[in-house]
N, C-alpha and C positions, 0 to 999 in steps of 0.2 A: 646327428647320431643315427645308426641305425632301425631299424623297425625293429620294435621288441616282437612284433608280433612270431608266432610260431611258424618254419618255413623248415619242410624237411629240406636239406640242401641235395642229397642225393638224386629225389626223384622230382627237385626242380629243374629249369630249363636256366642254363649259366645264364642268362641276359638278365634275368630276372633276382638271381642270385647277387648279380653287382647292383643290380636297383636297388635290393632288399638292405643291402651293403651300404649305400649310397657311397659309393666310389666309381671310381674309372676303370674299365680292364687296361687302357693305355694306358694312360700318364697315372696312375695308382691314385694315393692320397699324398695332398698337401702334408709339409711339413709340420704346420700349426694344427691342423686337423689330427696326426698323427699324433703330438704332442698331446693333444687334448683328450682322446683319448683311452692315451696312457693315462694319465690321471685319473679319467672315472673309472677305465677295468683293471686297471693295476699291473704289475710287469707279467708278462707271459713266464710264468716257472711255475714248478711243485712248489706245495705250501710246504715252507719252514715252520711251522707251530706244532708238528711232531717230536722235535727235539727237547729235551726238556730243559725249561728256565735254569737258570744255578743254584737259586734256593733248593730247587726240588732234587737236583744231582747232590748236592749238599747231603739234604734230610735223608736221603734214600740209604748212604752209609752209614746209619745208625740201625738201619732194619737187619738184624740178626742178633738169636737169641745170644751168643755171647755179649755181646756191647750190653742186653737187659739185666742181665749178672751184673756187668760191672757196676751201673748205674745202681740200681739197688745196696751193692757193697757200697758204692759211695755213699748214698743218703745216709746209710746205717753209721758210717765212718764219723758221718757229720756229724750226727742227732748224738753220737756219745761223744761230742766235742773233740774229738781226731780231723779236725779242719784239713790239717795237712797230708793228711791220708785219702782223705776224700778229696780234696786239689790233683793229689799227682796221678791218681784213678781215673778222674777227667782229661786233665789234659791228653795222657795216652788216648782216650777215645777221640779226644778234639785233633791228636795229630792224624791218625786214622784216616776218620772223617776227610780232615783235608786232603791228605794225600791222594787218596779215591777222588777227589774233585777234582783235582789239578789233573790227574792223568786220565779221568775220563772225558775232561775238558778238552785233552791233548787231541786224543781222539778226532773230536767234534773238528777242530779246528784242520787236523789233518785233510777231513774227507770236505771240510770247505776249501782248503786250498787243489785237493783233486778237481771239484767242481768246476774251481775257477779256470785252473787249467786246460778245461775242456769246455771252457764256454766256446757255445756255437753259434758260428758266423754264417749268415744268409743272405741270398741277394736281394733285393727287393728293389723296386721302380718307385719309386717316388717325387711327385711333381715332373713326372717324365723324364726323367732321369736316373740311371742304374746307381744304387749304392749297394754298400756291404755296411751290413747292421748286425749287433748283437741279439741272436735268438728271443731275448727276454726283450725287447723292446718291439717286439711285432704287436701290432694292433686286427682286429677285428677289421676289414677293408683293404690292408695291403696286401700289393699284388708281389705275389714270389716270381722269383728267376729262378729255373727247377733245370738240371745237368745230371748226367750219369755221377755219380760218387757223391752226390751230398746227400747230408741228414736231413729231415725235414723237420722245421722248426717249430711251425702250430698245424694244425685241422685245417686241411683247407678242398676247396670246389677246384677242380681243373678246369679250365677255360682252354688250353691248347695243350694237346700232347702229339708229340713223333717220337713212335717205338718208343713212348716212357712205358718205364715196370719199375715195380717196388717190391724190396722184400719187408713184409711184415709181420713175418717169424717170432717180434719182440712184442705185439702186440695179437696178434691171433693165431700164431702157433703154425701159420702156413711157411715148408720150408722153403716151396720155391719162389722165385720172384713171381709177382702179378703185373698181367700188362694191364694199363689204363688205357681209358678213354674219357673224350668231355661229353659222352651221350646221356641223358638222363636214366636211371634205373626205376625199378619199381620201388614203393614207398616201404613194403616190410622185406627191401632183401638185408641182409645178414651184413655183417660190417664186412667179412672178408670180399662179398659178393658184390661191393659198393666201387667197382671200376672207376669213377670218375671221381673219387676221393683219394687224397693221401693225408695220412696221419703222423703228428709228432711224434718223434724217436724211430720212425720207419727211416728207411734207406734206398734211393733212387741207384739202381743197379745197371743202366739204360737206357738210352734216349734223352729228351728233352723236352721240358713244356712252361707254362705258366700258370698257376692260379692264384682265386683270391683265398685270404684267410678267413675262418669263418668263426673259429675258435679258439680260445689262446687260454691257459692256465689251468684253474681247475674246470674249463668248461670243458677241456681237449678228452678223448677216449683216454688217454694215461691220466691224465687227471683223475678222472671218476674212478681206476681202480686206485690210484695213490690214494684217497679217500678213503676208500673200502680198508686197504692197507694197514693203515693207520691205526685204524681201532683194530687191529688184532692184539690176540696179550701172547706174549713174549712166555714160553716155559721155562720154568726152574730148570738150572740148569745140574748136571749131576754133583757138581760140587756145594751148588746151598744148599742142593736135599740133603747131603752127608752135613752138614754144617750143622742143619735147623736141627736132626737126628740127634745131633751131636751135643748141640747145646739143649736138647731138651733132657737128655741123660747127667748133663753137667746137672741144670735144678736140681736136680732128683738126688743125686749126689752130693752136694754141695750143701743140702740142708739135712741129709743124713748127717754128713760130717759134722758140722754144728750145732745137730743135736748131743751125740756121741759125746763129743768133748767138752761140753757144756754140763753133760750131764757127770761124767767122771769128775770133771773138777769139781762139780759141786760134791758129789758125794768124797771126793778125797779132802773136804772144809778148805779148798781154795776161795778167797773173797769173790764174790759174783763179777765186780766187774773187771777185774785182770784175769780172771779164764773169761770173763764173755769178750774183752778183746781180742786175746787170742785165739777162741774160735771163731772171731770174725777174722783174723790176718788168715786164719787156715783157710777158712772159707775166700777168702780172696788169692788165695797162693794155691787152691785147686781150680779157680779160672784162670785160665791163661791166657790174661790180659793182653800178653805180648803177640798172642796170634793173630787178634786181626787185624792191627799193626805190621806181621810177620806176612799174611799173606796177601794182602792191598799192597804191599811193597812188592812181593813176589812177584804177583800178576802184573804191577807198572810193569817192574824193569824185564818180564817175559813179554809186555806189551812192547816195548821200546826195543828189545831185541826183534823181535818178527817185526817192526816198521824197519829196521837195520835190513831185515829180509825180503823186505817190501811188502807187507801185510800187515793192513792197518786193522786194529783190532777195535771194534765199535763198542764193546763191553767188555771189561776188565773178567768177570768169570768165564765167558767162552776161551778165552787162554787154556784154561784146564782142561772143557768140555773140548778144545780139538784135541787136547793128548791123551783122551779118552775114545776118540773114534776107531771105530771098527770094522765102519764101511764108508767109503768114499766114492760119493755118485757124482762121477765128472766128466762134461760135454767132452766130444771128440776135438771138434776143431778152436785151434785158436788157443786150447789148453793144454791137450795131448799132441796136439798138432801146431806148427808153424803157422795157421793163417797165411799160407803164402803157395799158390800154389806155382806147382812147378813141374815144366814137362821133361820127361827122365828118356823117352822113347820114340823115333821117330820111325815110321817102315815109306819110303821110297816104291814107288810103281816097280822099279824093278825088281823089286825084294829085298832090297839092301835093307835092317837094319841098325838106324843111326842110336848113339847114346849121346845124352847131353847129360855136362858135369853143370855143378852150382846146384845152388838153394836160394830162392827164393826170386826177388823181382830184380835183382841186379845181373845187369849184363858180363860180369865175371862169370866167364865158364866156355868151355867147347864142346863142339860136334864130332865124335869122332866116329869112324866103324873100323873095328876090329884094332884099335889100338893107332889106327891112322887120324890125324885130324881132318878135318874136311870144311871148307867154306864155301859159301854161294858162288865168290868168284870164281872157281874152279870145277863145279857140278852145277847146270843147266838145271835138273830134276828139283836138285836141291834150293836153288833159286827161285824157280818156278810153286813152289812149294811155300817158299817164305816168305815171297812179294805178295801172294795171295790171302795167307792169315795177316801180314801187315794188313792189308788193303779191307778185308772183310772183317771188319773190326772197329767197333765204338767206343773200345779204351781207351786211355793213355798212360803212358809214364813220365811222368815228372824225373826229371833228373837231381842227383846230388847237388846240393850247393851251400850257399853260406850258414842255413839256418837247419837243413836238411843234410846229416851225411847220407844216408840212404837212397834208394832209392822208390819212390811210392808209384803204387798204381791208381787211378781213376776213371772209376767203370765197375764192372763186370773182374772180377778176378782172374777167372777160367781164358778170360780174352786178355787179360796184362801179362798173362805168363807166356800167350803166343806171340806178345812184345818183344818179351825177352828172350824170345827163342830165337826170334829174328836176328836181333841186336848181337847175339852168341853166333850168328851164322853167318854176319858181316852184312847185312841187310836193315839198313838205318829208317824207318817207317816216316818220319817228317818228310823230309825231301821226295819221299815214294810217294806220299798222298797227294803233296802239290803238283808232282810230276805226271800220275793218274788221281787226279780228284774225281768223288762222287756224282753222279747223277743219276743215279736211280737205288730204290733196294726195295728191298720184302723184306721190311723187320723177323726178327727171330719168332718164330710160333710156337707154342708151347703144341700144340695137337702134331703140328708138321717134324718137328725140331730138326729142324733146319731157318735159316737164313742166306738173303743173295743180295751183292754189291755188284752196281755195274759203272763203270770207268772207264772213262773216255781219255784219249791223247794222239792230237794233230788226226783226226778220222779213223782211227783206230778204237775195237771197243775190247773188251774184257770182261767177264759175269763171274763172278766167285761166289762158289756156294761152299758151306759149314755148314754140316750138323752130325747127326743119330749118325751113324755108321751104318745099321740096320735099314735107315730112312734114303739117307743120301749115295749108295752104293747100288740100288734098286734104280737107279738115274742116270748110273753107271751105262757107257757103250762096253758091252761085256767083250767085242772082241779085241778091246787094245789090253783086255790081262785076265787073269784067271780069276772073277770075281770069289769061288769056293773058299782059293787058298786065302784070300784076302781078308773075308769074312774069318775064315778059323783063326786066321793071327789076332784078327780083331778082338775074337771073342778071349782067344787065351790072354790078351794082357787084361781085358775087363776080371779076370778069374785073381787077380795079383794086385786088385784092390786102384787098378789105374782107371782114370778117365777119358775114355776115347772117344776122340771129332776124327769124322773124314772129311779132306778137302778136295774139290775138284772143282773143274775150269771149261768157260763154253766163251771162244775166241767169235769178234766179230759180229755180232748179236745181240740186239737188242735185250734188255728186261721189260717186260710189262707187267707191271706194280699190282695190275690188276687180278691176272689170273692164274698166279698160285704158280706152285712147281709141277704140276700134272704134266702141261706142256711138256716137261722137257725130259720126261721119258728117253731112255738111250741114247743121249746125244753130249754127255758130260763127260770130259776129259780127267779120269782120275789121278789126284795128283800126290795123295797118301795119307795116311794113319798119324795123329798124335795124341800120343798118350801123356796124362800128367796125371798128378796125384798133390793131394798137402802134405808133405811131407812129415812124421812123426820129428818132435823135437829130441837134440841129440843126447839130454838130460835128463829123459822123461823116465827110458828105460829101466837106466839105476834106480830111477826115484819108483819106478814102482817093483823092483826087486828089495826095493828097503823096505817099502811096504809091506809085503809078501813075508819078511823074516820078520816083520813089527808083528805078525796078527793083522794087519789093517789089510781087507779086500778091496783093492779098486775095480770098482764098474763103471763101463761106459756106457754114458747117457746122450743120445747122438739123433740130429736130425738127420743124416746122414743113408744112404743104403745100408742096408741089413749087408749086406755080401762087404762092403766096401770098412763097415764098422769093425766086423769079424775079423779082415785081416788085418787092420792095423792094430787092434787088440790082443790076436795073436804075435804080432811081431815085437809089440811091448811088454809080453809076457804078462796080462791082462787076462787073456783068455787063457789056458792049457787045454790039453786034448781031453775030448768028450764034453767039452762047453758048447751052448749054442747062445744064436741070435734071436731074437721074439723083434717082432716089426710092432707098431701101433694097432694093425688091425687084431695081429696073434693076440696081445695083449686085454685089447677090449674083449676079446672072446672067452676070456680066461678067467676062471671063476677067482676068488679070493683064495678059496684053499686050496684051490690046483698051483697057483702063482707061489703061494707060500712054501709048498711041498718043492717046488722047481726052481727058487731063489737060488738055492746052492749052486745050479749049472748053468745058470742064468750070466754070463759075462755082459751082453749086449744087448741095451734095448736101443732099437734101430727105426726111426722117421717118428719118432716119441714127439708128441704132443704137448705143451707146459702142462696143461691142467693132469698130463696121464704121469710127470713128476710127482706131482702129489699123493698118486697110491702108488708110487714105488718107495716114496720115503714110508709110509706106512707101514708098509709091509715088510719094510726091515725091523722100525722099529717094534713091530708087532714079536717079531723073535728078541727084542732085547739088545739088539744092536745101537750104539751112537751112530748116527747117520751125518755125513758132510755131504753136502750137495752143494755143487755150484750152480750157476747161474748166470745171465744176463738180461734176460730181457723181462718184460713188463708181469707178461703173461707166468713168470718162473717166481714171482712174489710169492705167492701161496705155500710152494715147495721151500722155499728158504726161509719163512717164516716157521716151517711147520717143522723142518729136521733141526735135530739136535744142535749141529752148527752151520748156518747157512754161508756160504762162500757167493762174495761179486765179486765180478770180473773189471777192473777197475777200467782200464781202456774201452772195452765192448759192452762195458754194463751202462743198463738204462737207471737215473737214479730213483726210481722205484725198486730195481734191483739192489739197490745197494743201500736205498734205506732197510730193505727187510731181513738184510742180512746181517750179521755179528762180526766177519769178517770179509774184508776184502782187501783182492789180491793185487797190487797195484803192475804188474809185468804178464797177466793171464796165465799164469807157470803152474802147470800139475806139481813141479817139483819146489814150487814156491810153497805149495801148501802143504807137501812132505816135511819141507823146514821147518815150516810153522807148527805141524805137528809134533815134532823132534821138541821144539822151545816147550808145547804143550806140556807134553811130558816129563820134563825137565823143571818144569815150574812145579806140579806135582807130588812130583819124586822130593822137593826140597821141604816142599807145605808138609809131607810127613816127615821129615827128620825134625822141623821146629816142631810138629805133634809130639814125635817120639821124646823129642831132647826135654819139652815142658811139663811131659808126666812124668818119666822119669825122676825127674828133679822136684817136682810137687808131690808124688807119692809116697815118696822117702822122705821127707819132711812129718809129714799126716805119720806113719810108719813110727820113725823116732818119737815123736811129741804122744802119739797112744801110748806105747807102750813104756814109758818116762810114767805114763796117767795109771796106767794096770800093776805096775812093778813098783809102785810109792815112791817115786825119784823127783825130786824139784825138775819143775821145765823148764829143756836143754836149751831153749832158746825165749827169748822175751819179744813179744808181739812185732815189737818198733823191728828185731831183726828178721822178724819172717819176712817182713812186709819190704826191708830193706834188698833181701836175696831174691823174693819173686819180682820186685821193681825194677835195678838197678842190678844188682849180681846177671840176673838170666837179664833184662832189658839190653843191654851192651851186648849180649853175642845172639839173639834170638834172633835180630833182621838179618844180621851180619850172616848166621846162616842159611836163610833163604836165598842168599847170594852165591850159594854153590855155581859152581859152572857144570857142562855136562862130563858125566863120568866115564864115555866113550860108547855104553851098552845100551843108551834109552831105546834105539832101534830093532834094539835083538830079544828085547821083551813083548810080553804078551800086553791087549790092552787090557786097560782096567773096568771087569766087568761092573755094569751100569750101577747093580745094584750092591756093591761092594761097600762094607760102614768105613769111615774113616781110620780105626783102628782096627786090625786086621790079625787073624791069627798068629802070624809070624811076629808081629810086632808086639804082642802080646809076649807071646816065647822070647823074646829083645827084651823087652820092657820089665818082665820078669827077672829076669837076669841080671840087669842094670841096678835096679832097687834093690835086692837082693844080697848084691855087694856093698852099694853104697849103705842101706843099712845096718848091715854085718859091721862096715867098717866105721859109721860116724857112732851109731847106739854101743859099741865095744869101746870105744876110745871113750867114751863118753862113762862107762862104767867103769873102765882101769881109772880114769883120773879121779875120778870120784871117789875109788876108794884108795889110792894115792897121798887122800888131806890136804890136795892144792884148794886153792881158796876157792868159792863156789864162783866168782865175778869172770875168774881166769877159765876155770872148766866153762863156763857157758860161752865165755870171747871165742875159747879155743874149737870148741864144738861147732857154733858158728861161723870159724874161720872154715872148718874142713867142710860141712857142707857145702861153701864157695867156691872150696879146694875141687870138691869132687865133682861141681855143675865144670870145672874147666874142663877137667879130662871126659866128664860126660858129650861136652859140644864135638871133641875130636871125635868119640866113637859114634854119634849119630852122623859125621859127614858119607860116612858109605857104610853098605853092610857088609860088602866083603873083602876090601881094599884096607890095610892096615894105615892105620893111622900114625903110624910110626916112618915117617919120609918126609920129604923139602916141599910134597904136593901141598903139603897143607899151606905152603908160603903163596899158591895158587888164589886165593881168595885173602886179597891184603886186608878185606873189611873185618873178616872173622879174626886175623891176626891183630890189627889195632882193637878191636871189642874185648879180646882178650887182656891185652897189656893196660885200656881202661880201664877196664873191673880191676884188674890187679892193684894198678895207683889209687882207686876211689877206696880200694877195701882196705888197704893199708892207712890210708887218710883215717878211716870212721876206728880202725884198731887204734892206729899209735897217736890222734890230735887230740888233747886235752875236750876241747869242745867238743870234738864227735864221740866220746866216750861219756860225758855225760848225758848226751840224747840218746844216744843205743845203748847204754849200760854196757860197754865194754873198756876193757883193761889194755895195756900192753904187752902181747905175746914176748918170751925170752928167744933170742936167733933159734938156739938147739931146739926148742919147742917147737917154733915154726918150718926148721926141716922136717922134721918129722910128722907134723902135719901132711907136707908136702907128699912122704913115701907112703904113709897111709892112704893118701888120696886118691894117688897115682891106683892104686887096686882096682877100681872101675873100669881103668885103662887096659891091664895085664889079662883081668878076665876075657874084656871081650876080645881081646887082640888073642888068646887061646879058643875062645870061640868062630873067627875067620879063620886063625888057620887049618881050624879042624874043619870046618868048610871046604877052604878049597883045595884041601886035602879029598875031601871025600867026590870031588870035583860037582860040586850041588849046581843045580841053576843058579843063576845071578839073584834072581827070582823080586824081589821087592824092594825099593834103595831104601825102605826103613824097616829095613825083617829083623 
């Protein structure tokens, strides 16, 4: 095994590194050796003991003070021998309960099957021999096989690099690639500064090399933050704060109530224990059982709609808390952007002008100028131009085939799309490179930026040089063209948010590897301008003009140039006029309250830092804003732990990123999370029509039953039927209603400010209006028949019945606030129509069966009686259906779907 002893790997010398290893740099480790140990350091992954057990997914949906209500009413149910009141009390909690497990479960299971998906495969040597192994099975000694385009699997020493760089952007927040070396460093430089390492979840951008692994698991740099990670606590999200708010006013409520009516009974000489039943069935028919039942169903099927979307949702309450967002802090590339880049512009030494059509890494597309098509075959310049980016060049592109319809690059991105520029200009790169293959180069330098390839064929030679425009055009022989004009074209397409390489050509002459481009001062053939860009995706736009009319502000958060962020922001309607861009340095310079005061024109923060996410989420939510932030990589944990809803990036996310986040995006779609927040919203809008629809129909109960207690009237109802209409009456259409679909306008509302109570002014003015009639019309019926002389068994059946009566037309008028409820839409939600039509059979069961009339003390209604229930009932309905029209008559906001 190895020496445990302590051994900076950094600023040792590699020979000593494989000692310390006990392995080979050639032939790696044995296979038994490698086997062995895997057993004592366990598989190379993030630890799974973040996730929580099942018991503890279980237990967790009993934490909310509604479910404490219930409990309580149960025991109480019990201890006065109502067994069976206290049974069906339960079970509603126990269905709950499960339901939240089964779909948080779903969950869990989803973002396992993502993981698997993207398990990664790396090359490794072993017993002297190249294999391809599963990432999680690297040991502590073996030697990697390292290439432009792979991921890196564990922590490891380089032993050999040519022109290798890595970007580690997901790990220490640097955006450009880093070139390596196997040279030792000093013992405290800084992880970015540690050249001769590469670390897991980084990405080889260039070149090619080998090292050994040095660290695998939680030893690895993403390790130690997934650690840290881990124990963060997770904030209430803005719907348990209205919840816990919620249910703390129910207490408080709920044993007013049952004092009230405890105590009127008594003093009206009602026996103690038939009013203290009944103030217990009231006291349970003013919690409503049925909501969190109503809203754990909600939130699945908003859960399972946005996984329909592709956004897997990691916690059942961030559903709401994204259709509460207000601000959306989302990377440039790869979100807003295609990830693909691609060159749109070509300038020719002559001046010509080329345009190339297509998007992305696929050789569909042309060259044309001025509307003409143009190929290498046919243009000399053009050729010369495109054999040259083939030739200087350490990409590739893999072609379409059986398992792949696309086409992908590997390498350097910025160098795959001068693949495909080729490929678009009839200049096939395979057969060029075998035809002029390599012998010499000057890798790319980040101080020079520029790189040179030199290519030999039958004594012939060629030198291609790529880079800076600014850099490689000063190399330029200035009398074969007008370097000025060349530079100004340069700089105007850099000003349009493109990325421009100049290429040029020095025939016949040697490269020497050694001394740099100085040499070759005025003596390079220029061969022209390409410009490229990543193209904004073509769905992004709308999705954030939907935003824009939602309330919701997107900002872009971009490693990217300040200049290069701006325009594509603007072009997405991101930015508007009088916005600007803040870069990293602006930002650090920038006091708290100057940032705060400047958020409003703030569209783009540009070459941002992971850790300087962190105080942008802050500083939104510091004005009261919901913040969405995305993410990907290691160093972006904190920010998505810390905003209201953290968004991974399911493809480009690192899985620290996506453990810390509540939702992730499985397609990288700015417009996927538009979606998502449309479903947000949607879920919301329905959790308050089951608020609205459950007071409503619980207040007007409490309503009748006082004032039956103040006016010396026998009560209108008998406990068993309270208990029967809050269970069972509202049970059948309460979830059925959270199943609304969307009502077309969730977009063209405003969000829902953070600190808003669950019942709300307007719903208050609804809610008012609703009881109002229904008591007008059950407490009126309730006294005609009374003083009628019908038998007192029939008046209470009958009272009963209408109450039932009037929860039906109440469900129709909470499905909208201002869309009449009077249309075939309602056949739209078949769950709400079947809840309906079983309440109707169960109630008729407990009126007209011998046997359910002696447990609920009811009678058999006469036909005639029971129309007229019916037209009496129906008044709940006529009211508010005069109340919409006079709405959108007066043409009001749409304003709250439970106003």
């Amino acid at each position: 095994m190895p020496s445990s002893s302590p051994l900076l790997w950094h600023a040792a010398d590699a020979g000593k590194v494989v000692a310390a290893l006990q392995t080979d740099a050639g032939s790696g480790l044995s296979g038994s050796e490698a086997s062995e140990r895997l057993k004592q350091q366990g598989p190379n992954e993030l630890p799974k003991d973040k996730h929580k057990p099942l018991w503890r997914v279980f237990a967790s949906q009993f934490a909310s003070p509604l479910i404490y209500i219930l409990f309580v009413a149960a025991v109480i149910s019990f201890a006065m021998g109502h067994a069976s009141d206290a049974v069906v009390i339960l079970v509603v909690v126990l269905i709950n309960a499960l339901i939240g497990t089964v779909q948080e479960g779903r969950a869990e299971h989803s973002m396992t099957a993502l993981r698997e998906l993207s398990a990664l495969k790396v090359r490794v040597v072993r017993a002297g021999h190249e294999a391809q192994i599963e990432a999680r099975e690297l040991v502590p000694g073996d030697v990697l096989l390292l290439g432009a385009g792979d991921q890196v699997g564990a922590d490891a020493r380089l032993l050999e690099a040519s022109s290798l760089a890595a970007t580690e952007a997901a790990l220490t927040g640097e955006s450009l690639p880093v070139e390596k070396s196997t040279a030792p460093v000093p013992e405290d430089a800084g992880l970015g500064d540690r050249k001769n390492m590469i670390y897991s979840g980084t990405h080889l951008t260039a070149g090619r090399g080998r090292a050994v692994v040095v660290a695998t698991g939680l030893q690895t740099e993403v390790g130690k933050i997934a650690r840290l990670t881990a124990s963060a606590k997770e904030p209430k999200t803005p719907l348990e704060a209205r919840l816990k708010q919620f249910g703390n006013w129910l207490v408080v409520a709920s044993i007013i109530l049952f004092a009230l009516i405890l105590g009127f009974g008594l003093l009206r000489g009602i026996p103690f224990v038939t009013i203290f039943m009944v103030a217990i069935s009231q006291m349970v028919s003013m919690v409503p059982e049925g909501l969190p039942v109503a809203m754990t169903i909600g939130l699945a099927v908003g859960m399972q709609r946005m996984a329909r979307r592709r956004a897997i949702v990691r916690r059942l309450a961030a559903v709401e808390t994204l259709g509460a967002t207000s601000i959306i802090c989302s990377d440039k590339t790869g979100t807003l952007t295609k990830n693909e880049m691609t060159v749109t512009r070509v300038l020719l030494p002559d001046g010509r002008q080329i345009e190339a059509t297509g998007a992305g890494y696929s050789a569909d597309g042309r060259l044309h100028v001025r509307g003409k098509d143009l190929t290498a075959e046919e243009d000399a310049e053009l050729r010369a131009l495109l054999e040259a980016v083939a030739l200087c060049n350490d990409a590739n592109l893999l072609r379409p085939d059986d398992k792949e319809t696309r086409w992908r690059p590997m390498g350097d991105p910025t160098e795959a799309a001068l693949l495909t520029l080729a490929l678009k200009g009839g200049v096939d790169p395979e057969p060029l490179r075998k035809e002029w293959p390599r012998q010499a180069e000057i890798p790319f330098d980040s101080a020079a930026k520029m790189m040179a390839t030199q290519h030999d064929q039958a004594g012939k030679q060629r030198v291609v040089f790529k880079g800076a425009p600014e850099r490689l055009l000063a190399l330029c022989d200035p009398t074969t063209l007008d370097l000025d004009q060349v530079r100004q074209v340069s700089n105007e397409l850099a000003t349009q948010a493109l990325r421009v390489l100049a290429v040029a050509e020095v025939n016949d002459e040697p490269l020497d590897e050694e001394a740099g481009f100085d040499d070759w001062g005025g003596r390079l053939r220029f061969l022209g301008l390409i410009a490229q860009m990543d193209p904004p995706r073509q769905e992004v736009k709308e999705a954030v003009s939907e935003c824009l009319a939602a309330g919701i502000r997107p900002v872009m958060v971009t490693g990217d140039h300040k200049a290069t962020g701006l325009a594509i922001a603007t072009e997405l309607g991101i930015a508007k006029e009088g916005d600007i861009a803040l870069d990293s340095a602006e930002l650090a310079a920038m006091s708290e309250e100057d940032l705060r005061e400047r958020l409003e024109r703030i569209s783009v923060f540009a070459r941002v830092h992971p850790e300087q996410k962190l105080r942008i989420v802050e500083a939104f939510q510091a004005q009261k804003q919901v913040v969405a932030m995305t993410g990907d990589g290691v160093n972006d944990a904190p920010a998505l732990a810390a905003a209201d809803v953290g968004v991974a990036m399911g493809i480009t996310g690192t899985d620290v990123a996506k453990g810390a986040a509540k939702i992730v995006i499985t397609d990288d779609n700015f417009a996927t999370i538009v979606k998502a927040i449309e479903e947000g919203r949607l879920v919301y809008q329905n959790l308050k029509k089951v608020v609205l629809f459950l007071f409503a129909t619980s207040i007007d109960e409490v309503i009748v039953l006082l004032l039956a207690l103040l006016c010396g009237y026998p009560l209108p109802l008998a406990a068993v039927q309270i208990l029967w209409i809050n269970l069972v009456t509202e049970g059948v259409v309460t979830v059925n209603l959270i199943l609304e679909g969307l009502e077309g306008d969730e977009m063209r509302r405003q969000p829902t400010p953070i600190d808003e109570p669950l019942i709300t002014r307007p719903m208050l003015r609804r809610l008012l209006l609703m009881v109002t009639t229904s008591v007008a019309a059950i407490f009126g019926f309730f006294l005609w028949r009374q003083a009628s002389g019908a038998p007192f068994a029939l008046v209470q059946t009958e009272t009963f019945t209408l109450v039932a009566v009037s929860q039906w037309f109440n469900v129709l008028n909470c499905r909208s606030a201002t869309k009449s409820a009077i249309s075939l839409d309602v056949l739209r939600n078949r769950w709400l129509v079947g809840g309906l039509l079983l309440g109707g059979a169960l109630h008729l069961v407990v009126v007209y069966s011998a046997v359910m009339n002696r447990i609920f003390h009811t009678v058999p209604i006469p036909l005639a009686d029971l129309l007229l229930l019916g037209v009496v009932g129906s008044s709940v309905l006529w009211v508010e259906e005069i109340r919409k029209w006079l709405g959108r008559r007066r043409l009001t906001e749409p304003g709250e779907p439970a106003r």
